[in-house]
C-alpha positions in Angstrom: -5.3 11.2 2.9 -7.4 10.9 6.3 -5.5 8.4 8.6 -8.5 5.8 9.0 -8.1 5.6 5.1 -4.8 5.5 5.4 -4.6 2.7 8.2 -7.2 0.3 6.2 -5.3 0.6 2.7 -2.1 -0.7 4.6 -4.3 -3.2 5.9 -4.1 -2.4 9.3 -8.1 -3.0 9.5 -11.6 -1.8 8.5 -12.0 2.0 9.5 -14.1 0.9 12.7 -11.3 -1.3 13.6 -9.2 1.5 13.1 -11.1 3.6 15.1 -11.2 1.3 18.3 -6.9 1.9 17.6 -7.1 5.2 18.3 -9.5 4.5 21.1 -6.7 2.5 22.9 -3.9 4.8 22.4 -2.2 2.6 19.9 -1.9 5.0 16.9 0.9 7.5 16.5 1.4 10.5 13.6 5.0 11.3 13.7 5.9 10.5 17.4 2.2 11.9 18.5 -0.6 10.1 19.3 -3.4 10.1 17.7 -7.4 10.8 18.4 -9.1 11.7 15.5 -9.5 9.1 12.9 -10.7 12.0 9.9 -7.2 13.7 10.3 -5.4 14.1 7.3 -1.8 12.5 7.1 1.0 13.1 4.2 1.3 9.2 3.8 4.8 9.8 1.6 6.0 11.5 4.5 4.7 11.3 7.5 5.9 8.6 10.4 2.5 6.4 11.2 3.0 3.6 13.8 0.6 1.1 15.2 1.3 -0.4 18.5 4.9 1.0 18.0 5.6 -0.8 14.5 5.9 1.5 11.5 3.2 1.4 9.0 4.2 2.2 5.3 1.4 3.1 2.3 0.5 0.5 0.3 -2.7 1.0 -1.8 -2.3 -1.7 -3.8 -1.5 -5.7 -3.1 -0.1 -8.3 -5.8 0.2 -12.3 -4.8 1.4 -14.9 -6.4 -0.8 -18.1 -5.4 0.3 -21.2 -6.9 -3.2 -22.6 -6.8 -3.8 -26.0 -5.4 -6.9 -28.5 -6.9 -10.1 -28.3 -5.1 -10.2 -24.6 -4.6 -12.2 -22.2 -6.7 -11.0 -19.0 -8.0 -13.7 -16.8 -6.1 -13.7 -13.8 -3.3 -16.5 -16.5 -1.2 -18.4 -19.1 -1.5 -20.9 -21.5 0.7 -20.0 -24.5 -0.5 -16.4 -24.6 -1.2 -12.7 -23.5 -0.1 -11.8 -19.9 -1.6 -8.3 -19.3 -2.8 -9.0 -16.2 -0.4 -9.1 -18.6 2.5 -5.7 -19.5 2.0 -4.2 -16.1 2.0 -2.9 -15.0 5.8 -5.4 -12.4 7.4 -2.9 -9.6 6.7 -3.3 -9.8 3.2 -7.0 -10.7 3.2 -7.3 -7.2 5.0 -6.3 -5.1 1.3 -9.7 -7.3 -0.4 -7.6 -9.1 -2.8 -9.9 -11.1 -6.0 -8.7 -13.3 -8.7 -7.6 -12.2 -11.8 -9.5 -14.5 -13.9 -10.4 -17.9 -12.8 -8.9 -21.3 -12.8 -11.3 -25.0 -12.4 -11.8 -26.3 -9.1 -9.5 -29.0 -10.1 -6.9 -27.2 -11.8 -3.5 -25.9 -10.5 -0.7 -23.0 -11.2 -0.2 -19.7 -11.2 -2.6 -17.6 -10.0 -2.4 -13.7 -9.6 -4.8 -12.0 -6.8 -4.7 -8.2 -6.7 -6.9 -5.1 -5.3 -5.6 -3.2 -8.3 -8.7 -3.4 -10.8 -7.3 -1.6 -13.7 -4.4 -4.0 -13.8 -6.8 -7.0 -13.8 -8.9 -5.3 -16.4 -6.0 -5.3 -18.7 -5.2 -8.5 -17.8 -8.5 -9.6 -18.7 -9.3 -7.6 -21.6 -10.2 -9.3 -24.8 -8.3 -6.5 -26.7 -4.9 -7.0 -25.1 -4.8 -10.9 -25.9 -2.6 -11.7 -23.1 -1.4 -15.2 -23.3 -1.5 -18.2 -20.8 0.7 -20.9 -21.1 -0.6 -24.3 -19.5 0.8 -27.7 -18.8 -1.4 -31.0 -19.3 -1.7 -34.7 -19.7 -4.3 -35.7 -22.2 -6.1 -39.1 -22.0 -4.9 -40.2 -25.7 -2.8 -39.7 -27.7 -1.9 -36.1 -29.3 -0.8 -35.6 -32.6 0.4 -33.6 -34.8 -2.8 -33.3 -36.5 -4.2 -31.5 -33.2 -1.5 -29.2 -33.5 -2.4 -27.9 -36.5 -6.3 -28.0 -35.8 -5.6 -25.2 -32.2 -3.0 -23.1 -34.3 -6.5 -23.0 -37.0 -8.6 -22.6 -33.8 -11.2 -25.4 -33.5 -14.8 -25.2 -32.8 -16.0 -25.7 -29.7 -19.5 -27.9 -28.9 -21.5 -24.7 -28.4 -20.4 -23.2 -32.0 -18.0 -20.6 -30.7 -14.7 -20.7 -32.8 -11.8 -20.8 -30.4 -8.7 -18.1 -31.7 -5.5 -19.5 -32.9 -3.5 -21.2 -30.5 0.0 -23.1 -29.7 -0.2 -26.8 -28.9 3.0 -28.5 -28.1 3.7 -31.8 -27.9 5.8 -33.1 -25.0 5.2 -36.9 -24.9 3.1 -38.8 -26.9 1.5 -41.9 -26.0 -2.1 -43.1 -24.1 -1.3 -40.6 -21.7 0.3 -37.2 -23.7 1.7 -34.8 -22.0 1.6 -30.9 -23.7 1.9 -27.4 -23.4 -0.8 -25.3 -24.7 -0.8 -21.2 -25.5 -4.2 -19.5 -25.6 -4.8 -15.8 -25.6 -8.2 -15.8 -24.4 -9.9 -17.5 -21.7 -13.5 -18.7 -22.4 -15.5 -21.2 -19.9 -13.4 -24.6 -19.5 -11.6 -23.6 -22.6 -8.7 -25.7 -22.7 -11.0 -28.9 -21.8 -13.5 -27.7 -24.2 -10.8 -27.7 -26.8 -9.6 -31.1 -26.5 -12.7 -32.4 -26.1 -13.4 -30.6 -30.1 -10.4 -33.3 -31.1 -12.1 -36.1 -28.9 -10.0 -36.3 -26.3 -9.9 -35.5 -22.3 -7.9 -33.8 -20.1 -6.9 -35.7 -17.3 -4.7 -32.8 -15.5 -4.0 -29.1 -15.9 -1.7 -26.7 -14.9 -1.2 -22.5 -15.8 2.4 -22.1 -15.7 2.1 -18.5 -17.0 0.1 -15.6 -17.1 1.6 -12.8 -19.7 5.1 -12.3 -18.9 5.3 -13.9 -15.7 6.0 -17.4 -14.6 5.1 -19.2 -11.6 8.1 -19.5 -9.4 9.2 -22.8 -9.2 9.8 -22.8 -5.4 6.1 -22.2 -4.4 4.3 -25.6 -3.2 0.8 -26.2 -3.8 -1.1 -24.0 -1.3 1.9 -21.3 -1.3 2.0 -17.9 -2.2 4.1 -14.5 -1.9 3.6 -11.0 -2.6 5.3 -9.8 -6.1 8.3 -7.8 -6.5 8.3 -4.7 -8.3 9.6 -6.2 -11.4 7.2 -9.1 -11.5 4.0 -6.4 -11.1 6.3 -4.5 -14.2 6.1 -8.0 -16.3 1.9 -7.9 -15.5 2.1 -4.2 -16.1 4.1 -4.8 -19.6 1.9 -7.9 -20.4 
């Protein structure tokens, strides 16, 4: 792999930035400097330092965001807050995108990734990966709105919504519920109260596949996967 390739997968920077690097004399190939940004390094093998810190190959990045309300699920926008804005300039570096969105004005777990084959499974209608979501409902759920999502209901533009799982946590003017889907249509879960005549007053993904949101991540927070959690995604 040619070392400005290299450099800008770890995140180090774009290739020009990598280029002024070697400019300064900040680049080293196993204890050498280095001049030539086009030279190919082994990056399994070879010892790559920037400013004298040890740069290891990492083509692909996988965060955990647990996604706070009033930011969209997009790479930019003009008007709004990106959850790529809140990512540290490290990680924006690898040109991390949602996988899938969330509303403005819901929150949970949120996986960004530069791995596109992994989001296009994530994503893909075939592989019916399921999101679990907690949510208070303005009225009061019953068990006759159960049964109605595990027949899928129809939504106000025709479109039949596939089965899902409604539970019910607490019932009363406010409910609160979990809800299963496998697919991930435009406002769906809002959409699909509103079918039963009622609102959705808050809204959290909890899960995505086989991984859950860690429980010790604030609103705002996020951290880098470990190799089994990217194996749960993987195994989704």
């Amino acid at each position: 792999m040619r070392l400005d390739k290299f450099l800008a997968n770890a995140g180090v920077g774009s290739r020009k930035e990598v280029k002024a690097l070697l400019k300064k004399r900040c680049v080293t190939v196993n204890g050498q400097l280095a001049k030539d940004s086009s030279v190919h390094v082994d990056e399994m093998n070879d010892s790559i330092t920037v400013n004298g810190n040890p740069i290891h190959y990492q083509k692909y990045t996988y965060i955990m965001l647990h996604k706070p309300s009033g930011v969209i699920s997009a790479t930019e926008d003009k008007q709004d807050k990106t959850v790529i804005e809140l990512l540290s300039h490290d990680l924006q570096k690898f040109k991390p995108f949602p996988v899938g969105r969330l509303d403005k004005d819901t929150e949970g777990l949120l996986i960004l990734t530069n791995d596109g084959q992994l989001a296009h499974e994530l994503l893909s209608p075939k592989k019916h990966v399921t999101k679990t979501y907690f949510a208070k409902i303005k009225g009061e759920v019953t068990e006759a709105d159960c049964m109605a999502f595990a027949n899928g209901v129809t939504l106000e533009d025709g479109y039949r919504t596939k089965p899902a799982t409604l539970r019910i946590l607490k019932q009363g003017a406010q409910s609160e519920v979990e809800i299963m889907i496998t697919e991930g249509k435009y406002h769906q879960i809002k959409r699909m109260f509103r079918a039963v005549d009622k609102q959705v007053a808050y809204l959290k993904r909890t899960t995505m596949g086989k991984l859950h949101l860690d429980k010790a991540l604030k609103k705002g927070e996020y951290r880098q996967l470990r190799v089994e959690e990217v194996k749960l995604l993987q195994d989704s």
